[in-house]
DSSP file (Angstrom, degrees, kcal/mol; ACC not computed):
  #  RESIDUE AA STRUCTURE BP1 BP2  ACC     N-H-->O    O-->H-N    N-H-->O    O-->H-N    TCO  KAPPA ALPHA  PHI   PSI    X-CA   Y-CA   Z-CA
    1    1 A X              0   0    0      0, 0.0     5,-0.1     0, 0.0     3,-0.1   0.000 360.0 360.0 360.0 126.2 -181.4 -257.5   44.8
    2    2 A X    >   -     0   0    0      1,-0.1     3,-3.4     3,-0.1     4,-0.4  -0.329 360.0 -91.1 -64.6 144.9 -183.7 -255.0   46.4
    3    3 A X  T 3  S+     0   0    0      1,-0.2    -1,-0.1     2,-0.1     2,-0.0   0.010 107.3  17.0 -55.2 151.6 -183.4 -251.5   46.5
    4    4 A X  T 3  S+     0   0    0     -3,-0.1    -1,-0.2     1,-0.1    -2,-0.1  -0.115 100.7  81.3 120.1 -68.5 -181.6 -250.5   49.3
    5    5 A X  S <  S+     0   0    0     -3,-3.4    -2,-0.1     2,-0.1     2,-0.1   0.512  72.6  90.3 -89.5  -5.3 -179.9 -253.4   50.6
    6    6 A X  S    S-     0   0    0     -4,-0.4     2,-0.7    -5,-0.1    -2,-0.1  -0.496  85.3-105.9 -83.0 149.2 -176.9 -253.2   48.2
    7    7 A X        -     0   0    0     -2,-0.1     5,-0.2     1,-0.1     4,-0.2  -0.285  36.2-125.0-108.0  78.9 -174.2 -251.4   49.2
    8    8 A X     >  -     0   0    0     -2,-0.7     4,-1.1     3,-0.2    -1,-0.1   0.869  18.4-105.4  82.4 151.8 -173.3 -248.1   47.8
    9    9 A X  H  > S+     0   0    0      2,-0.2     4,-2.8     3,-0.2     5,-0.2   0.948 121.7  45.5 -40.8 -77.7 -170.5 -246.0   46.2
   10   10 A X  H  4 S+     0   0    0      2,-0.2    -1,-0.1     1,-0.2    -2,-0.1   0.345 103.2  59.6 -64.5  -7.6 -169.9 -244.3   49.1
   11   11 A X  H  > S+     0   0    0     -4,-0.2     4,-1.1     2,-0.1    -3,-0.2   0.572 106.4  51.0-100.4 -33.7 -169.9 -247.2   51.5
   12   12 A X  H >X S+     0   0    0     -4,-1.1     4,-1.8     2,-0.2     3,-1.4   0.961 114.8  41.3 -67.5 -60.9 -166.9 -248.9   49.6
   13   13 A X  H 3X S+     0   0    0     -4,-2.8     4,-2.2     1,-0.3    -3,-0.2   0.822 117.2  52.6 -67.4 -19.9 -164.8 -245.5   49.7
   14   14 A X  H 3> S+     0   0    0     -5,-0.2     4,-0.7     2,-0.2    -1,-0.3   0.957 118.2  37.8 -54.0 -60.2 -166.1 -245.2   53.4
   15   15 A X  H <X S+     0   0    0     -3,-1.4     4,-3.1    -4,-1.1    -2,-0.2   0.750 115.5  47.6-105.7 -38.0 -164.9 -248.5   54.0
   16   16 A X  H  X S+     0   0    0     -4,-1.8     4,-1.9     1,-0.3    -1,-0.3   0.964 104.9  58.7 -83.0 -50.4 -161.9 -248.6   52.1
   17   17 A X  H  < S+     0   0    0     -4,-2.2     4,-0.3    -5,-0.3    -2,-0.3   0.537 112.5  46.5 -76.0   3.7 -160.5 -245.1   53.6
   18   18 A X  H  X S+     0   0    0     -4,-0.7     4,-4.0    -3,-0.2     5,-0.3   0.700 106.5  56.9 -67.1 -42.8 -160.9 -247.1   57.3
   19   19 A X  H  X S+     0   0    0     -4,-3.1     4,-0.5     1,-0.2    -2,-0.2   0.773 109.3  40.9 -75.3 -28.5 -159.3 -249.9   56.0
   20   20 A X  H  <>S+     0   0    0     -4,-1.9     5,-2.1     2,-0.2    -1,-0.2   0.542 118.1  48.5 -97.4  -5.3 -156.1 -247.8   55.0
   21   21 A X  H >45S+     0   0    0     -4,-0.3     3,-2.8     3,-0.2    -2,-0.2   0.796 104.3  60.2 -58.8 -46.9 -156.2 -245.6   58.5
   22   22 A X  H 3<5S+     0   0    0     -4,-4.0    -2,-0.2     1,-0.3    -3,-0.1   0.902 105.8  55.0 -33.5 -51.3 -156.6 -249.0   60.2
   23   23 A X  T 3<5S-     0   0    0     -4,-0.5    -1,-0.3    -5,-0.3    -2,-0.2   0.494 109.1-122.5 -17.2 -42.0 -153.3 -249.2   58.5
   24   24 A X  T < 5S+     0   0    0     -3,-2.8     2,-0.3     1,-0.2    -3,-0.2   0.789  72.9 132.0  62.1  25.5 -151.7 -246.7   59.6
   25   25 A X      < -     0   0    0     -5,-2.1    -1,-0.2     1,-0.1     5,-0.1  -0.829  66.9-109.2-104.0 136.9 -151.4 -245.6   56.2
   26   26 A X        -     0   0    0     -2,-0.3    -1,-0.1     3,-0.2     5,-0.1  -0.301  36.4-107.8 -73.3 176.1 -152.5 -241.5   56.0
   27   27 A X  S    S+     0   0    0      1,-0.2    -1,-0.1     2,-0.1    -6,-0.1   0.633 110.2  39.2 -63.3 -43.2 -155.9 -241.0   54.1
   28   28 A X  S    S-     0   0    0      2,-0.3    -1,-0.2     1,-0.1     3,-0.1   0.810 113.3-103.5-100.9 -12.0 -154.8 -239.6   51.0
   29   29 A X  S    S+     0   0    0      1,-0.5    -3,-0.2    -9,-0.1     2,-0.1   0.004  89.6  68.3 116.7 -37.6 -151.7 -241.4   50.4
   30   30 A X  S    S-     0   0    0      1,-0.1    -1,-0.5    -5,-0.1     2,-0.3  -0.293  94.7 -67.3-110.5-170.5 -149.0 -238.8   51.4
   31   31 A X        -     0   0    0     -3,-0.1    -1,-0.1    -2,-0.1     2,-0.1  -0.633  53.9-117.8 -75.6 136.3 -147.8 -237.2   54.2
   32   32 A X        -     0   0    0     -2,-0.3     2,-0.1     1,-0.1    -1,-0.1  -0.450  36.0-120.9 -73.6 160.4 -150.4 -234.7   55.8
   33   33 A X    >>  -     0   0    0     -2,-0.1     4,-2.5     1,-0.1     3,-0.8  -0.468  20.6-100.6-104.0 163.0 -149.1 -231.3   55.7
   34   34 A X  H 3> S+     0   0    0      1,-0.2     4,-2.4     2,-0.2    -2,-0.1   0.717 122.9  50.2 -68.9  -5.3 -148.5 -229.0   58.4
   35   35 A X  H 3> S+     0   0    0      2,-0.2     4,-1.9     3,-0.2     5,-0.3   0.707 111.1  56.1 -98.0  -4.5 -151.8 -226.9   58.1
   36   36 A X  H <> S+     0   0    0     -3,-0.8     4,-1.5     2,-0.2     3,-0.5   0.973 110.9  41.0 -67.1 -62.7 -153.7 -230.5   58.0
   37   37 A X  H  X S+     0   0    0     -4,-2.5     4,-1.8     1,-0.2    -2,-0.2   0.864 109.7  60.3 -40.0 -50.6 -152.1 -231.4   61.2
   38   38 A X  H  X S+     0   0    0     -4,-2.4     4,-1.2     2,-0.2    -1,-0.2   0.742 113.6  40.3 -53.1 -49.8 -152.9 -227.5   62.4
   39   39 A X  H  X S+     0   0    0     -4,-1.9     4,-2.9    -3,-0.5    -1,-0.2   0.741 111.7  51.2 -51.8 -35.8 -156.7 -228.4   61.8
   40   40 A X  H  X>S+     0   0    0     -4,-1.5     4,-2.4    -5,-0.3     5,-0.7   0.956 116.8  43.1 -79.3 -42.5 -156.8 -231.8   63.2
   41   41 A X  H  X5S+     0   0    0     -4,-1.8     4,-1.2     2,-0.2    -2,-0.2   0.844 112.7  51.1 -78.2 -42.7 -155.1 -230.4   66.3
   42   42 A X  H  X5S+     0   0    0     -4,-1.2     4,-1.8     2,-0.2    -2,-0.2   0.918 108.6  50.8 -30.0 -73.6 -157.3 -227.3   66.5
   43   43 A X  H  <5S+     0   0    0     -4,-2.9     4,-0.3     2,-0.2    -2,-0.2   0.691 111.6  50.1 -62.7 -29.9 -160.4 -229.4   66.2
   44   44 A X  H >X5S+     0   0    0     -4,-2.4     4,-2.2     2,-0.2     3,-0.5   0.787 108.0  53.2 -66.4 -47.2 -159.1 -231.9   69.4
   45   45 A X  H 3X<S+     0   0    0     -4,-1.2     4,-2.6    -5,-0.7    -2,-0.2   0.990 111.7  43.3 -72.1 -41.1 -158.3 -229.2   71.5
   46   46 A X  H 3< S+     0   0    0     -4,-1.8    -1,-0.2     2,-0.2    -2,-0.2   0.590 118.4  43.9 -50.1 -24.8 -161.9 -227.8   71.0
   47   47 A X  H X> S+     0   0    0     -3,-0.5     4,-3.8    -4,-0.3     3,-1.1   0.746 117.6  46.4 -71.1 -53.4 -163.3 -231.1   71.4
   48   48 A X  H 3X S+     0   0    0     -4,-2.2     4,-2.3     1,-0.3    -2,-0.2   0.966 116.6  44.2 -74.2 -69.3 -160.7 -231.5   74.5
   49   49 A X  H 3< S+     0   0    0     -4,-2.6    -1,-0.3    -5,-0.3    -3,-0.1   0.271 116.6  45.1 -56.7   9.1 -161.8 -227.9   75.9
   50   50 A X  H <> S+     0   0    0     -3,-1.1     4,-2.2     3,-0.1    -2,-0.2   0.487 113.8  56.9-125.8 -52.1 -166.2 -228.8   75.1
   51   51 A X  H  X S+     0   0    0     -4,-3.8     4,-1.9     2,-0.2    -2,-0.2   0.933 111.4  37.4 -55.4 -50.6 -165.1 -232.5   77.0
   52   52 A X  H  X S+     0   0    0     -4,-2.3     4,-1.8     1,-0.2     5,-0.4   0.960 111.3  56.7 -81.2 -70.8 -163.7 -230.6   80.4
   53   53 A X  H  > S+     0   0    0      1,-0.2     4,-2.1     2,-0.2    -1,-0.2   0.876 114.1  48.6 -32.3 -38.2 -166.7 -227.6   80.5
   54   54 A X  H >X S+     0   0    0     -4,-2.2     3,-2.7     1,-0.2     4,-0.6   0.941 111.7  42.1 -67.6 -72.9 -168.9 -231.0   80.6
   55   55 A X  H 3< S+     0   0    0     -4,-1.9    -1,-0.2     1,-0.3    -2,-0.2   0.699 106.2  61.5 -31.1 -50.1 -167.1 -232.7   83.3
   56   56 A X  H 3< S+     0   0    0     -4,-1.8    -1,-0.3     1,-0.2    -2,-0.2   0.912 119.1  36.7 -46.4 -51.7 -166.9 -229.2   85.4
   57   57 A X  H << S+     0   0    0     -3,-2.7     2,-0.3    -4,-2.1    -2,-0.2   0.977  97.6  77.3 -45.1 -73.7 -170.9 -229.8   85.1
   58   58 A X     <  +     0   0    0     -4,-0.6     6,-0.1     1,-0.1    -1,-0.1  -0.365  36.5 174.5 -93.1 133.8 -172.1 -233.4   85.4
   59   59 A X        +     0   0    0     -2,-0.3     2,-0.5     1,-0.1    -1,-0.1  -0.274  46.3 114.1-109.4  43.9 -172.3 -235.4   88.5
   60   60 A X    >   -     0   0    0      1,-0.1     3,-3.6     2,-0.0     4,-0.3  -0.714  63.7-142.5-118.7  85.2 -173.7 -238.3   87.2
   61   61 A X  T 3> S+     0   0    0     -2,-0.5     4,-2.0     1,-0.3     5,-0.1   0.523 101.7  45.0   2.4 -47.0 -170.9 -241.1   87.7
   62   62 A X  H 3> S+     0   0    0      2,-0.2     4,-1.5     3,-0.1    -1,-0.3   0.918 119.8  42.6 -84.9 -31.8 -171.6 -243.0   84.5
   63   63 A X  H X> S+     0   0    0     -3,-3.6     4,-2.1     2,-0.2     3,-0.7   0.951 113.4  56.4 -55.8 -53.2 -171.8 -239.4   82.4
   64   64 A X  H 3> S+     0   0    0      1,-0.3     4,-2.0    -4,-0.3    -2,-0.2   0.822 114.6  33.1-152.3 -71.9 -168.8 -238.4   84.5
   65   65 A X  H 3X S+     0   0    0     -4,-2.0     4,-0.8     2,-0.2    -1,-0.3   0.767 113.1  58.0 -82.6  -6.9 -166.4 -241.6   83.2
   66   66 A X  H XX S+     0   0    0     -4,-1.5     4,-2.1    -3,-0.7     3,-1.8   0.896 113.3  42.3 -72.6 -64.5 -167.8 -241.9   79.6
   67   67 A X  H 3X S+     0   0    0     -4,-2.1     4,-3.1     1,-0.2    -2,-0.2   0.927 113.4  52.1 -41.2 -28.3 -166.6 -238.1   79.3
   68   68 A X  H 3X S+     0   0    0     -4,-2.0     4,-2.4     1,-0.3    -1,-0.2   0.900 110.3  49.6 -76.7 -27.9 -163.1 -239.1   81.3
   69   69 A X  H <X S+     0   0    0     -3,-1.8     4,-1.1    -4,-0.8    -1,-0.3   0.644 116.2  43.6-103.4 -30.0 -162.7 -242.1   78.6
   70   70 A X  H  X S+     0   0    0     -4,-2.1     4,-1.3     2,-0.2    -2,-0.2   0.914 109.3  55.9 -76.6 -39.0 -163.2 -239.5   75.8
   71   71 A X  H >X S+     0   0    0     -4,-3.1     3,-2.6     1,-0.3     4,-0.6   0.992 114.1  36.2 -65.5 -62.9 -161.1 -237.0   77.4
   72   72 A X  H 3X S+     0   0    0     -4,-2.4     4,-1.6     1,-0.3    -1,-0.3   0.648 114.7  56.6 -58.9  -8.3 -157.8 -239.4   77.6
   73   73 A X  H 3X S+     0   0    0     -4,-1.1     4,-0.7     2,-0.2    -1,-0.3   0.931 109.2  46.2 -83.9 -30.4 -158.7 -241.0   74.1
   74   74 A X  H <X S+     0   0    0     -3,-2.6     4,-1.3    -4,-1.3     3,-0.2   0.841 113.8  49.9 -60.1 -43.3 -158.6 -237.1   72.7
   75   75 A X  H  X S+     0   0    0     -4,-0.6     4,-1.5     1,-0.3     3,-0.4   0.917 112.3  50.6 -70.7 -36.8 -155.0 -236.6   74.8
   76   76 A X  H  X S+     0   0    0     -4,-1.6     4,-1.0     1,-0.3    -1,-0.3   0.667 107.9  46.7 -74.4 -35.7 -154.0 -239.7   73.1
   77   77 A X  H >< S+     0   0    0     -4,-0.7     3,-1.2    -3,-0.2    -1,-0.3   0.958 114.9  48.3 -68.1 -75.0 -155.0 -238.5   69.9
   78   78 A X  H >X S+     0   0    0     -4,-1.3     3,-4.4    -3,-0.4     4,-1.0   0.896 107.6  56.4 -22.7 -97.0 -153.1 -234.9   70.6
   79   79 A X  H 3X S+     0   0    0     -4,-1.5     4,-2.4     1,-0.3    -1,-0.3   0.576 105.3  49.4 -41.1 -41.9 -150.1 -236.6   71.7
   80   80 A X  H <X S+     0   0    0     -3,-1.2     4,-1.2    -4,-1.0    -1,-0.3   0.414 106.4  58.1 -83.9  10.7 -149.7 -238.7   68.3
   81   81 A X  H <> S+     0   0    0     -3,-4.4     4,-0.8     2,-0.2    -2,-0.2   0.763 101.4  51.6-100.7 -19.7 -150.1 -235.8   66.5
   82   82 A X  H >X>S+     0   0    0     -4,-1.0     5,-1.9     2,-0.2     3,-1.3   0.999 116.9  44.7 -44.2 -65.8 -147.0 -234.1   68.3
   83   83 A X  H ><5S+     0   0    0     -4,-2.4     3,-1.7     1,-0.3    -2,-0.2   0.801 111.3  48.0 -49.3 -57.2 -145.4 -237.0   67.3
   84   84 A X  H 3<5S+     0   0    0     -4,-1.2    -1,-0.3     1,-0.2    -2,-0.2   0.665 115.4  50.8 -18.5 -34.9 -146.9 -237.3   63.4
   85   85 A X  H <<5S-     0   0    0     -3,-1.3    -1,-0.2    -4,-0.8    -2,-0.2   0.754 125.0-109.7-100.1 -17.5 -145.9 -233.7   63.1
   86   86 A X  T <<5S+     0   0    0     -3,-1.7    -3,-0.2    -4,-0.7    -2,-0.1   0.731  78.6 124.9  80.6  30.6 -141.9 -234.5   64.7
   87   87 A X  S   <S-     0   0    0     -5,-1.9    -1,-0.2    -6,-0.1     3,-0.1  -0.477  77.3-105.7 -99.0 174.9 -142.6 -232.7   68.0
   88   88 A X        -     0   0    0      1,-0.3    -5,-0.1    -2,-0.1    -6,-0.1  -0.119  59.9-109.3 -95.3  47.4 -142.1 -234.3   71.7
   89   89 A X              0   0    0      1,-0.2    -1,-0.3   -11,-0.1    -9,-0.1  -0.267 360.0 360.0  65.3-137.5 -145.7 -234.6   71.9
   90   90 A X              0   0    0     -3,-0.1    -1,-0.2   -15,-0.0    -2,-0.0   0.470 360.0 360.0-118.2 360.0 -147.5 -231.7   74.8
């Protein structure tokens, strides 16, 4: 095979740690811990908070609903982590 096209070390474990989130299975195997959640939740609200300053900006209709589809996929996100964690969500 030529170099290149074959696929990698790191494109099977890529591939394989989708295939067990697809899953619904966690990434490592166990339960994430609370300061995992605490990150993941951190980093969505910073995403969530980057997402709204844009929106407050652009007036260009198509920018305007790709950011609006980001925002609710983010809340969506947020909301299953309440849940993941044993909260009632926000």
């Amino acid at each position: 095979m030529a170099r290149g096209w074959g696929r990698s070390e790191e494109d099977l474990g890529a591939e394989r740690e989708q295939a067990r989130e697809a899953k619904g299975a966690p990434a490592g195997g166990s339960v994430p811990s609370d300061a995992a959640i605490a990150g993941k939740r951190h980093s969505l609200e910073l995403s969530l908070a980057r997402i709204e300053d844009l929106l407050a900006k652009t007036s260009n209709a198509a920018r305007r609903d790709a950011l609006e589809s980001a925002r609710a996929e983010i809340r969506e996100r947020l909301e299953g982590l309440g849940r993941q964690k044993g909260g009632g969500g926000l």
